[in-house]
PyMOL Python script that loads the backbone (N, CA, C, O; Angstrom):
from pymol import cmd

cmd.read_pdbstr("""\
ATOM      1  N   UNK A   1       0.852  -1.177   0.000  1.00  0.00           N
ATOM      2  CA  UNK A   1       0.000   0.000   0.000  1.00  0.00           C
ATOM      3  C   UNK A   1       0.896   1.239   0.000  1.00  0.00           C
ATOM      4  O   UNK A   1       1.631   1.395   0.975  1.00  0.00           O
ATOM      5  N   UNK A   2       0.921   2.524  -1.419  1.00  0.00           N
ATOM      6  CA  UNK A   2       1.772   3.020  -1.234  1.00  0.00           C
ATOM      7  C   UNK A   2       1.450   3.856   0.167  1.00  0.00           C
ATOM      8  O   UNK A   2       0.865   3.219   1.043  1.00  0.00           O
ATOM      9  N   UNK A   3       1.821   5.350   0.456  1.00  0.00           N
ATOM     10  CA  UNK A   3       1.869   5.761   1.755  1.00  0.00           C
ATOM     11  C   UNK A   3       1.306   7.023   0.983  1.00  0.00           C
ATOM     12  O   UNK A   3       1.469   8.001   1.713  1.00  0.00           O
ATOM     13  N   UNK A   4       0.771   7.340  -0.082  1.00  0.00           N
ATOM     14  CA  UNK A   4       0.295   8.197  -0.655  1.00  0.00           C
ATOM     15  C   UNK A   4      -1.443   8.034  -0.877  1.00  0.00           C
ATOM     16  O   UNK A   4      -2.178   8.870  -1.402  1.00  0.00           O
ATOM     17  N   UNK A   5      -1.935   6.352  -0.164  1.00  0.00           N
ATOM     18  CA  UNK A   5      -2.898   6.372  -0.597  1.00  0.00           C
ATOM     19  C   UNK A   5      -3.397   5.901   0.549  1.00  0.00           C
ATOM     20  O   UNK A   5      -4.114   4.904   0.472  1.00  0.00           O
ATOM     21  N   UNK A   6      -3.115   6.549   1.964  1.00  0.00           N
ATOM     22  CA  UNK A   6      -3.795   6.616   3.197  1.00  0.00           C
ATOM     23  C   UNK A   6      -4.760   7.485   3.497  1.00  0.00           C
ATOM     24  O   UNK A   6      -4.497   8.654   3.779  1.00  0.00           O
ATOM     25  N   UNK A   7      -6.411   6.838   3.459  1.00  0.00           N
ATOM     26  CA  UNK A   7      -7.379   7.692   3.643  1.00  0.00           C
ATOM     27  C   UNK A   7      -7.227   7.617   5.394  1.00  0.00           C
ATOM     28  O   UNK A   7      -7.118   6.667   6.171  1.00  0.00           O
ATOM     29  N   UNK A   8      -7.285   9.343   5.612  1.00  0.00           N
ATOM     30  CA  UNK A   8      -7.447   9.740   6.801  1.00  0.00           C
ATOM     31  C   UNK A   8      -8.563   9.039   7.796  1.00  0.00           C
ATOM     32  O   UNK A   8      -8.533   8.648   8.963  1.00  0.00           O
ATOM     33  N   UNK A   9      -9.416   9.068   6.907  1.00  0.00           N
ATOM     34  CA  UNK A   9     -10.944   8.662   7.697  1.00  0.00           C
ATOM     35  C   UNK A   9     -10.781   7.067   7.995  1.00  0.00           C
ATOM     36  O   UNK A   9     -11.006   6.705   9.150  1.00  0.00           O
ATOM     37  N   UNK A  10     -10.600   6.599   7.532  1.00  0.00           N
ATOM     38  CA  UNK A  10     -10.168   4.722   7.421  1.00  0.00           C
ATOM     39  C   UNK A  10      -9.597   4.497   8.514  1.00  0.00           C
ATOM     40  O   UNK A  10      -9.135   5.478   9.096  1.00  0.00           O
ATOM     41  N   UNK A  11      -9.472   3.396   9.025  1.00  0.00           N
ATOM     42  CA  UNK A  11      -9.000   2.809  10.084  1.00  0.00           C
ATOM     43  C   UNK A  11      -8.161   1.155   9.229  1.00  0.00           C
ATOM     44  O   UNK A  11      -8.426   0.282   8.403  1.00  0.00           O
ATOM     45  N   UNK A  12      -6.974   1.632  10.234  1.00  0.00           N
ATOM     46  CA  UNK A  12      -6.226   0.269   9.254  1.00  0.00           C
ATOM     47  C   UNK A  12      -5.748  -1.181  10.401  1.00  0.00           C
ATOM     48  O   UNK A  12      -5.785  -0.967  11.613  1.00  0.00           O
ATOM     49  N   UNK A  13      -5.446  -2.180  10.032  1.00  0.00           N
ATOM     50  CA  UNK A  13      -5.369  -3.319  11.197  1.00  0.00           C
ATOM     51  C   UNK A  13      -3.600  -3.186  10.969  1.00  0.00           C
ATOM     52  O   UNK A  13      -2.962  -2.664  10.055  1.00  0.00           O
ATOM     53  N   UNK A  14      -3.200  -3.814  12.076  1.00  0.00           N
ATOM     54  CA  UNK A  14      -1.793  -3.537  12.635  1.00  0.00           C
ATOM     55  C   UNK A  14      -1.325  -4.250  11.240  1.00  0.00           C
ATOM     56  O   UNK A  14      -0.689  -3.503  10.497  1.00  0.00           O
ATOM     57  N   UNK A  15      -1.552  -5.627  10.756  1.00  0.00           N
ATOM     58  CA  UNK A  15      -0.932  -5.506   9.644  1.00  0.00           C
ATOM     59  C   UNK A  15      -0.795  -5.068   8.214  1.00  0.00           C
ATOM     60  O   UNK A  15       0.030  -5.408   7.366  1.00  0.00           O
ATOM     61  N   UNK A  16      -1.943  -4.117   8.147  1.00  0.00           N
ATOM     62  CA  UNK A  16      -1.772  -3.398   7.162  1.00  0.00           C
ATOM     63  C   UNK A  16      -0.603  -2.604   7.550  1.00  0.00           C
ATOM     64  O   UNK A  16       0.378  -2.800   6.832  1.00  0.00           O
ATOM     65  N   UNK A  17      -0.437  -1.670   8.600  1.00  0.00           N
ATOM     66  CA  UNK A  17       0.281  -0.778   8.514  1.00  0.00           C
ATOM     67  C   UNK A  17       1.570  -1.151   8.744  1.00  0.00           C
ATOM     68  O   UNK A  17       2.455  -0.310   8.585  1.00  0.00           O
ATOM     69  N   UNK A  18       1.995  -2.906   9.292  1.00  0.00           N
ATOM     70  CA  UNK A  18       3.335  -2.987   8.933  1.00  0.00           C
ATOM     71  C   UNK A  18       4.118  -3.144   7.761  1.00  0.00           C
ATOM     72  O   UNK A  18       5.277  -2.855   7.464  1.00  0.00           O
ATOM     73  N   UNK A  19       2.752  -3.917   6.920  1.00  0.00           N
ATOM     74  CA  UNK A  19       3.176  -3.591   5.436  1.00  0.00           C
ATOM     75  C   UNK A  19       3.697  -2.096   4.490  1.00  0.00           C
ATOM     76  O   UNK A  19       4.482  -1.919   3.559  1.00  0.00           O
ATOM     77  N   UNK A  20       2.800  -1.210   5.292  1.00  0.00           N
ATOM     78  CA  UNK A  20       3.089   0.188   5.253  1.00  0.00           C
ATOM     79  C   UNK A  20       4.865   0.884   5.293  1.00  0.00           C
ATOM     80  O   UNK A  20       5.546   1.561   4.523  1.00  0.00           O
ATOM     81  N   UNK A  21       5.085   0.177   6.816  1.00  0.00           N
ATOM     82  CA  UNK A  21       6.305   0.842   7.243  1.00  0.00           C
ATOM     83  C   UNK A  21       7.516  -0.440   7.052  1.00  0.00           C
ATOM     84  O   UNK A  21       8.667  -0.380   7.483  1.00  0.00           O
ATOM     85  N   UNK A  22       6.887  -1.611   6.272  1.00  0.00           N
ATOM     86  CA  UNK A  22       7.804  -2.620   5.579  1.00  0.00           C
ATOM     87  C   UNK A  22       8.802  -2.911   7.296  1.00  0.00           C
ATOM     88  O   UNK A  22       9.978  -2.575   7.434  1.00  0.00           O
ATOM     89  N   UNK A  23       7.734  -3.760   8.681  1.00  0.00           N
ATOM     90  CA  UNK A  23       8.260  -4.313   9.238  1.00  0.00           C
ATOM     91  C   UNK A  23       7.485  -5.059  10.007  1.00  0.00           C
ATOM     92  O   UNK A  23       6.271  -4.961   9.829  1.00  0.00           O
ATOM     93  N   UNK A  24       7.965  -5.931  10.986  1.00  0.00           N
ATOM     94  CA  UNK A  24       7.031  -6.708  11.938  1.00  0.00           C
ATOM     95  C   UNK A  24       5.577  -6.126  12.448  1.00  0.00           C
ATOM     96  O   UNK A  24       5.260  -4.979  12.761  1.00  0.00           O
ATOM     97  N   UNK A  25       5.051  -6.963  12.426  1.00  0.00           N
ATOM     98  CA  UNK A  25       3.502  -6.409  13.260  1.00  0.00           C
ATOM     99  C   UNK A  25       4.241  -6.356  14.777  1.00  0.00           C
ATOM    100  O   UNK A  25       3.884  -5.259  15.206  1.00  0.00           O
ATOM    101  N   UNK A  26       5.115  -7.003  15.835  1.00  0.00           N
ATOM    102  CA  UNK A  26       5.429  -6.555  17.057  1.00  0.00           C
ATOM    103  C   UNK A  26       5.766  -4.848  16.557  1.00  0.00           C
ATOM    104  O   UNK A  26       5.182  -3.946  17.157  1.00  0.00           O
ATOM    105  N   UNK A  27       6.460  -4.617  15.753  1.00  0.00           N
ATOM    106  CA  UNK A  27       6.938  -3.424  15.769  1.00  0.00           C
ATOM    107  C   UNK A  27       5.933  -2.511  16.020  1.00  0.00           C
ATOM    108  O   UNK A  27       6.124  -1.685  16.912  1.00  0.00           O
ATOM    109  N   UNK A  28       4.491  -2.504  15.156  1.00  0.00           N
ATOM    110  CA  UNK A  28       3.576  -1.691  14.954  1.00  0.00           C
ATOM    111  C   UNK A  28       3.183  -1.935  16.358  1.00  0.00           C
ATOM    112  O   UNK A  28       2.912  -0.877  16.925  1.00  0.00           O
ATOM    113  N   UNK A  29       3.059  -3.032  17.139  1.00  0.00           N
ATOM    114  CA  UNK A  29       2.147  -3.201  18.513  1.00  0.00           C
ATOM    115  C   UNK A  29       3.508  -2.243  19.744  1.00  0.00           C
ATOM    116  O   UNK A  29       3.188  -1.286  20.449  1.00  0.00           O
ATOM    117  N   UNK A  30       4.270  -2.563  19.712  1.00  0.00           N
ATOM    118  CA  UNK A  30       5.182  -1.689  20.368  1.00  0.00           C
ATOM    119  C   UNK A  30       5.071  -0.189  20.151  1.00  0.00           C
ATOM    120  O   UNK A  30       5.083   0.620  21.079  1.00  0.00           O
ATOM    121  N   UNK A  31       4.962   0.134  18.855  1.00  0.00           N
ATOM    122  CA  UNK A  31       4.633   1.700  18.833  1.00  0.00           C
ATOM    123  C   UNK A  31       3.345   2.032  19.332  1.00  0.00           C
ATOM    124  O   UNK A  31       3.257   3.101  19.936  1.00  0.00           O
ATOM    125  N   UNK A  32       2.281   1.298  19.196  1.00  0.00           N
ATOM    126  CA  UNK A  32       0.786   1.285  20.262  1.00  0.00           C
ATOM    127  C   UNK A  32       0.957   1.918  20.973  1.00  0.00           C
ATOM    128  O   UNK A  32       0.609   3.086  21.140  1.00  0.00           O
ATOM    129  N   UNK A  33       2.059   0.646  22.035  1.00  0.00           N
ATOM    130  CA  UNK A  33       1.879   0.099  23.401  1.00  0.00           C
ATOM    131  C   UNK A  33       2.826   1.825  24.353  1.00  0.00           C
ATOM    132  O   UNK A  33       2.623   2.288  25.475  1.00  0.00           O
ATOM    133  N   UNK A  34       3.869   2.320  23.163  1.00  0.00           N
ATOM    134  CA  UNK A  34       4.786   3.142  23.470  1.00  0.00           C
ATOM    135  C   UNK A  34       3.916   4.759  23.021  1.00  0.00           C
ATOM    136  O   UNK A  34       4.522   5.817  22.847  1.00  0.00           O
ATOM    137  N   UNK A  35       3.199   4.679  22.967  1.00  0.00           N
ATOM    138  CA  UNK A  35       2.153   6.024  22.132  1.00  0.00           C
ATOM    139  C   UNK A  35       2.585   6.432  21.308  1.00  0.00           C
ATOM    140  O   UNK A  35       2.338   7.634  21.208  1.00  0.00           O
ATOM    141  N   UNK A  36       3.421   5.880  20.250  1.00  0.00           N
ATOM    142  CA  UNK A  36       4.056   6.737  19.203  1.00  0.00           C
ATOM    143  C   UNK A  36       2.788   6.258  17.968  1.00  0.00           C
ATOM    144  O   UNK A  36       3.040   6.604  16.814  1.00  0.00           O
ATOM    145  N   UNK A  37       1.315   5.394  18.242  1.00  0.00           N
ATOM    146  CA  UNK A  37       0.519   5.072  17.182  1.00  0.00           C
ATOM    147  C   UNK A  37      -0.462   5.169  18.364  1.00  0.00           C
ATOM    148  O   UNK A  37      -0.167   4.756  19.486  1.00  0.00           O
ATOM    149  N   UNK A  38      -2.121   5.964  17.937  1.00  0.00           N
ATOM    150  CA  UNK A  38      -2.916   5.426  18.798  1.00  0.00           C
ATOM    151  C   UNK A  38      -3.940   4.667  17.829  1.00  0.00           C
ATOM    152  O   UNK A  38      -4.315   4.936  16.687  1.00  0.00           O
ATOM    153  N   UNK A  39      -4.229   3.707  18.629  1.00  0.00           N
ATOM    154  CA  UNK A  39      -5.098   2.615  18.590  1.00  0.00           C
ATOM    155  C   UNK A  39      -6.814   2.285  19.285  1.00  0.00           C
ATOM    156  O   UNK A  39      -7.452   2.449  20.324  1.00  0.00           O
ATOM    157  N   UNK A  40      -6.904   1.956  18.473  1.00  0.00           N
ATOM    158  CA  UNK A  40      -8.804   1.431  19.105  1.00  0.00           C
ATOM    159  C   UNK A  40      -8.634  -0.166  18.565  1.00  0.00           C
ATOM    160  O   UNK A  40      -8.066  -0.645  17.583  1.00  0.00           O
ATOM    161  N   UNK A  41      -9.775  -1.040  20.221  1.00  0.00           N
ATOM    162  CA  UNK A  41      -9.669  -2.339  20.083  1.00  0.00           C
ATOM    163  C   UNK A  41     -10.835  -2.400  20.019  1.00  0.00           C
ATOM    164  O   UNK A  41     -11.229  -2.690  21.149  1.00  0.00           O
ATOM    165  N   UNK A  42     -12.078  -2.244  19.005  1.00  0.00           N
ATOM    166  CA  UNK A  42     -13.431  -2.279  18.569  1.00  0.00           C
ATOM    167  C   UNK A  42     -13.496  -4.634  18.595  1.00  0.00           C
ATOM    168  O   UNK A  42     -13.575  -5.438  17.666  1.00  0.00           O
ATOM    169  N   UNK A  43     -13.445  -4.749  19.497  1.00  0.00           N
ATOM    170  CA  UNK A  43     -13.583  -6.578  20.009  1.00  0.00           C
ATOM    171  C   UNK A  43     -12.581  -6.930  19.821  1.00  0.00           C
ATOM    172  O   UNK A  43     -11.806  -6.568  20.706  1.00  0.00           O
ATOM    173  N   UNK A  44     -11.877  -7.845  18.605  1.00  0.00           N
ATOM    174  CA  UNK A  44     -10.907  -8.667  18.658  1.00  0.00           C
ATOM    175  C   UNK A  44      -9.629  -7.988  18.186  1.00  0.00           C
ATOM    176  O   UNK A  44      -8.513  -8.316  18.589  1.00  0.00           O
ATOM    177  N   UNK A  45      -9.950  -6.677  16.995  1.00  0.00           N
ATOM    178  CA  UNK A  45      -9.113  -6.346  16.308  1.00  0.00           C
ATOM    179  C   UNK A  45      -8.613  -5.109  16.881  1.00  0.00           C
ATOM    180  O   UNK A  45      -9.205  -4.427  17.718  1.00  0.00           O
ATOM    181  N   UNK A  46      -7.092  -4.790  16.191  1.00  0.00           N
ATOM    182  CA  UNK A  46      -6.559  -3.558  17.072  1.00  0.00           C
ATOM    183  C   UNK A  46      -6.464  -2.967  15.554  1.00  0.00           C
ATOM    184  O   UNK A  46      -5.989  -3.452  14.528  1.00  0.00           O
ATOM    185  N   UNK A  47      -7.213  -1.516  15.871  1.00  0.00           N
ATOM    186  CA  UNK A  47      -7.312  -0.589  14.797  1.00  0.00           C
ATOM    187  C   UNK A  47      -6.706   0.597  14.769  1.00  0.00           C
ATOM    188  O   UNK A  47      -6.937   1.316  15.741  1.00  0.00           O
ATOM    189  N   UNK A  48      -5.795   1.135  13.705  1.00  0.00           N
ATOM    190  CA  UNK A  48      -5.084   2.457  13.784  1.00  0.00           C
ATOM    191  C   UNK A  48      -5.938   2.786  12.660  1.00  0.00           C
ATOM    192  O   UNK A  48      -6.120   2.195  11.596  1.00  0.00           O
ATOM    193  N   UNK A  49      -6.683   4.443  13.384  1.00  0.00           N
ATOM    194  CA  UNK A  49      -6.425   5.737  12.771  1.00  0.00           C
ATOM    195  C   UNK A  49      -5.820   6.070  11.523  1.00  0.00           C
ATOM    196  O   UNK A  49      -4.682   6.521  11.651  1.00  0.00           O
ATOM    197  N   UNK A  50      -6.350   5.960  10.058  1.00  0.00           N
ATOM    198  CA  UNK A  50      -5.442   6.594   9.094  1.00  0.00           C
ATOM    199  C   UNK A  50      -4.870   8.071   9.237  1.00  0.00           C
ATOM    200  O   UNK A  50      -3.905   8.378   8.536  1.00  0.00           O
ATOM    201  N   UNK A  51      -5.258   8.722   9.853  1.00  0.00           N
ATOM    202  CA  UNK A  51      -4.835  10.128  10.085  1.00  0.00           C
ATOM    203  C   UNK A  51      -3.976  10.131  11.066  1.00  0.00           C
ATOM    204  O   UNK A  51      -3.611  11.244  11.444  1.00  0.00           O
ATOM    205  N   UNK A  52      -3.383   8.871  11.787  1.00  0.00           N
ATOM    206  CA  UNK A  52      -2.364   8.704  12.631  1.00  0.00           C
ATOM    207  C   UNK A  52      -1.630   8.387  12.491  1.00  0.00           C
ATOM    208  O   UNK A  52      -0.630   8.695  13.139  1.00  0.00           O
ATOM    209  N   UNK A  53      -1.660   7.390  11.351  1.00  0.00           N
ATOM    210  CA  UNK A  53      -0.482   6.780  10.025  1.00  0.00           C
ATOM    211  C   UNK A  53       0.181   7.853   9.423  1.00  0.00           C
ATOM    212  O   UNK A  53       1.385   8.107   9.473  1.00  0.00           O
ATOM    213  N   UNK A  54      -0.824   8.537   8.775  1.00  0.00           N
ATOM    214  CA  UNK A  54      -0.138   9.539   8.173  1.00  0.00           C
ATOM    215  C   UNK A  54       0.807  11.351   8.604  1.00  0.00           C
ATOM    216  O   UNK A  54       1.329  12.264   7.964  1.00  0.00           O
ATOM    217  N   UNK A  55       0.504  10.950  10.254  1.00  0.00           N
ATOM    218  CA  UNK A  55       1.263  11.775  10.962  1.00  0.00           C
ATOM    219  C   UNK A  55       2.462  10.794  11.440  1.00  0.00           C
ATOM    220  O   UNK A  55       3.336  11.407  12.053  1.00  0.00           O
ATOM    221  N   UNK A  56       2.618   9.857  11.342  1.00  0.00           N
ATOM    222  CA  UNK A  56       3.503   9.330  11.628  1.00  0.00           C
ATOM    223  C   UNK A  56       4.510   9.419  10.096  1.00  0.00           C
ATOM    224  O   UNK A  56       5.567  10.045  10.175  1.00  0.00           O
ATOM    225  N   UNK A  57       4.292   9.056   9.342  1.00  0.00           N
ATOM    226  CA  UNK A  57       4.354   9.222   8.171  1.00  0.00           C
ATOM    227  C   UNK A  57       5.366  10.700   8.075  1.00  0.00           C
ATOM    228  O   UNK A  57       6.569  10.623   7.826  1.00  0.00           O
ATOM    229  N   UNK A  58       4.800  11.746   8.265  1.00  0.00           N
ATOM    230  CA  UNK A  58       5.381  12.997   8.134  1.00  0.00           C
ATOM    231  C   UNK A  58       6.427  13.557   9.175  1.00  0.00           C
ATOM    232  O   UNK A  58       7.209  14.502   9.278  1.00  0.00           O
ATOM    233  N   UNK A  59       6.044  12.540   9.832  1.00  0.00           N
ATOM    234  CA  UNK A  59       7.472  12.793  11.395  1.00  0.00           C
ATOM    235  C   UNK A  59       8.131  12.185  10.833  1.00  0.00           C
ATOM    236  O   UNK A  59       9.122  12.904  10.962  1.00  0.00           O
ATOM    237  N   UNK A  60       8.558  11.170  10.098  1.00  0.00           N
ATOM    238  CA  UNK A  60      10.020  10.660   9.634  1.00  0.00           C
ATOM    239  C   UNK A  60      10.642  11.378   8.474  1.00  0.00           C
ATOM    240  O   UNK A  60      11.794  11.715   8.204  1.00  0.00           O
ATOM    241  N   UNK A  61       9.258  11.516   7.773  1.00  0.00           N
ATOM    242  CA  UNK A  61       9.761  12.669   6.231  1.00  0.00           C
ATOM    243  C   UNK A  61      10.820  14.073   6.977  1.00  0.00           C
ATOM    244  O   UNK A  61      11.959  14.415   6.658  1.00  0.00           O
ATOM    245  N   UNK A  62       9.873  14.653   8.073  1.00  0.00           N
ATOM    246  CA  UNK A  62      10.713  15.992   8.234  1.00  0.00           C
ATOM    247  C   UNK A  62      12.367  15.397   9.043  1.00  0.00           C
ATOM    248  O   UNK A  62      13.508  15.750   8.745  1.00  0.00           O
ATOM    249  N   UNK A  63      12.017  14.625   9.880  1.00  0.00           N
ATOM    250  CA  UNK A  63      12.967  13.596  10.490  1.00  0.00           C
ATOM    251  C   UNK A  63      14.680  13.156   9.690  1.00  0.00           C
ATOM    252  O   UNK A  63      15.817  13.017  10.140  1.00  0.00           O
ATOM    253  N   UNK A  64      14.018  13.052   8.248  1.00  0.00           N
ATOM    254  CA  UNK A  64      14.945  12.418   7.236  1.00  0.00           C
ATOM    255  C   UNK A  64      15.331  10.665   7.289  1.00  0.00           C
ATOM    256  O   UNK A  64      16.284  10.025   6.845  1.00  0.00           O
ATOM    257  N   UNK A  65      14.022  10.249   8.099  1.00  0.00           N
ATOM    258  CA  UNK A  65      14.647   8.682   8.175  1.00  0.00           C
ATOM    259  C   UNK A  65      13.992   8.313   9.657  1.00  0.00           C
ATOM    260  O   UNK A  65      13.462   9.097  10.443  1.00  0.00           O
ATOM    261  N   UNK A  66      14.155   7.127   9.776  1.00  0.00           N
ATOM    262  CA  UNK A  66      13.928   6.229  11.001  1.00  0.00           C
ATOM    263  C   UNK A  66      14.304   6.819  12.019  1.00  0.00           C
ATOM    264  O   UNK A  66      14.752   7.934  11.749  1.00  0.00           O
ATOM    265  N   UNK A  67      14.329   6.441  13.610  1.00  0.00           N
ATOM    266  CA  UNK A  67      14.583   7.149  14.606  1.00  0.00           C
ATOM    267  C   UNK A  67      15.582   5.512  14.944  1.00  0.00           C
ATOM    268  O   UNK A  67      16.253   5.398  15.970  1.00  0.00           O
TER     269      UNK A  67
END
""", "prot")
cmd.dss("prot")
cmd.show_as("cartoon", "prot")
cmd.util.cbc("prot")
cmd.orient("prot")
C-alpha cells in the first residue's frame, strides 16, 4: 500500500500498517503500546487511525529517516 494512498478517515489493522512501514507487526504493537501510534480495540481487532499513520508518516519525512 503506497503511503500516498492513506485515507485519513479509514482505520487500518496492525498488519496493514506494517506492510506500510515494511516491518514486523510486534513493531507496529510496540509503537501502540509506546504512544508513538494510537489505537482502538473495537472486540478482537486492534485498529489504527489513518490520520495517525499519516502523521507518523510525516514525522520521519521531516525527520529524514527512522529514529
Amino acid at each position: 500500500m503506497p503511503a500516498t494512498n492513506i485515507d485519513p478517515d479509514r482505520f487500518y489493522t496492525v498488519e496493514e500498517v506494517s506492510d506500510l512501514f515494511r516491518h514486523d507487526c510486534q513493531t507496529t504493537q510496540r509503537w501502540i503500546k509506546n504512544g508513538r501510534l494510537r489505537a482502538f480495540r473495537p472486540g478482537h481487532r486492534i485498529l489504527i487511525p489513518g490520520k495517525d499513520i499519516q502523521r507518523l508518516l510525516a514525522e520521519t519525512e521531516v525527520k529524514g529517516g527512522w529514529q
